[in-house]
Structure formats: structure tokens, C-alpha cells
C-alpha positions in Angstrom: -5.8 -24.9 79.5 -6.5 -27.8 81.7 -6.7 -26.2 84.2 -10.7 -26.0 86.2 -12.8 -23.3 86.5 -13.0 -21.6 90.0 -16.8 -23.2 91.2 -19.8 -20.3 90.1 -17.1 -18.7 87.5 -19.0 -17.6 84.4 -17.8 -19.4 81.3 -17.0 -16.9 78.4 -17.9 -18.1 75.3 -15.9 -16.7 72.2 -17.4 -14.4 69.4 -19.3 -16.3 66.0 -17.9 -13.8 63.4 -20.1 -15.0 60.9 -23.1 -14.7 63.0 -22.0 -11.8 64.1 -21.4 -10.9 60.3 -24.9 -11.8 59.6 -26.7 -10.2 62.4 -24.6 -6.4 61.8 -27.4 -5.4 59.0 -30.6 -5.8 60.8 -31.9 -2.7 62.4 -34.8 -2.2 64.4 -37.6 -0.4 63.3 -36.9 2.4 65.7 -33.6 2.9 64.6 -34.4 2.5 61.1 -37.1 5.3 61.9 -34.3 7.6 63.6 -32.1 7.0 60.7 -34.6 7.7 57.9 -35.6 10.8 60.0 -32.0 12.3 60.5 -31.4 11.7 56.7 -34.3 13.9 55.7 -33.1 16.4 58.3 -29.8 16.6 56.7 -31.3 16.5 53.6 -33.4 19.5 54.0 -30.5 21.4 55.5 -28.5 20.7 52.8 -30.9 22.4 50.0 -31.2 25.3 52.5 -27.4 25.7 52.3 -26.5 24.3 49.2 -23.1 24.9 48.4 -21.8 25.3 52.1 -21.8 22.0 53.4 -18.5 21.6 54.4 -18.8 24.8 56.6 -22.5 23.5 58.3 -20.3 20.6 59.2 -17.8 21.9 60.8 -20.2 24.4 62.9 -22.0 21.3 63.9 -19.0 19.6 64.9 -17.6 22.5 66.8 -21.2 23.2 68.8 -21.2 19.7 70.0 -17.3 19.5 70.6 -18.1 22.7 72.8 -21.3 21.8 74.0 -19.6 18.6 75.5 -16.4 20.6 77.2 -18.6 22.9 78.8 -21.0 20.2 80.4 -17.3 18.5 81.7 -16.0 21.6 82.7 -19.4 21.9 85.0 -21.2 24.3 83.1 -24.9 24.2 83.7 -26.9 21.6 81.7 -29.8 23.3 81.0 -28.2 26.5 80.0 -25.9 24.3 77.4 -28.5 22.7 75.8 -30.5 25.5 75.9 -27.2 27.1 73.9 -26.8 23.8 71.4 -30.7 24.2 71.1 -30.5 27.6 69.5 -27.3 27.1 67.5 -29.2 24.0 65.8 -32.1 26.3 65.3 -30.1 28.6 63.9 -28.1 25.9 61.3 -31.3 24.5 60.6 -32.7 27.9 59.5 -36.7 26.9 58.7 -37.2 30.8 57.9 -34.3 30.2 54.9 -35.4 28.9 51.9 -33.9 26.9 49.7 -32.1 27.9 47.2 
């Protein structure tokens, strides 16, 4: 290591775990928002389909695991989303009440 720098070479400095540690819980409000929002989301979804959790998860999953191979394979965006858009209208259910 005693070797010099190369002149204009940027100096890396190495990672402060702890304040690194420290900093990991602090959200901002944004995301804190987003995350508040999503968990009443899934919340409500969850009393629509009480009982079948497990099997809204796994069609979640699969529509985006689908959603994404089509958009690589070169499907057409729009028409995807438009696709993910209705099957998460259709998990979501609004006209299914809970039970």
C-alpha cells in the first residue's frame, strides 16, 4: 500500500458500518407515505379475500413475473401494463366486499 495514487484518481473511502447501521431506519416522508399507503392496500385486500392469501400472492407474483418477460421479450408496453392494470383491478376487487 505505499504505493501513490495515479494524479486526479478519486480516493475511495471505506464504508462506516455503524453509521451506516444508524442511518438504515430513517425514511423519508415520501417513502414512509408509500409504505403506509401500500400497507392499507394490502390490508384492504386482504379482508376482501380473507382466507386466500397465499393464492392472491402467488397471482400477484406470477402477473408481475409475466408482466416483466413479456416487456423483455418486446411485447408492447402499453398493452402490458394496460394487461397488469386490469389483473390488479381484478385482485383488488372494489365491487367484492369483505367478508
Amino acid at each position: 500500500m505505499g504505493q501513490k495514487a495515479a494524479r486526479g484518481a478519486t480516493r475511495v473511502e471505506p464504508i462506516d458500518l455503524a453509521r451506516a447501521r444508524a442511518r438504515r431506519g430513517t425514511e423519508t416522508p415520501m417513502g414512509e407515505a408509500m409504505r403506509r399507503s401500500l400497507a392499507r392496500l394490502v390490508a384492504s385486500v386482504t379482508a376482501r379475500w380473507q382466507g386466500h392469501e397465499p393464492e392472491i400472492a402467488i397471482l400477484a407474483a406470477i402477473t408481475l413475473m409475466l408482466a416483466v418477460a413479456a416487456i423483455f421479450a418486446g411485447a408492447d408496453l402499453l398493452f402490458t401494463l394496460m394487461v397488469v392494470l386490469v389483473a390488479a383491478v381484478t385482485i383488488w376487487s372494489p365491487w367484492r366486499q369483505p367478508e
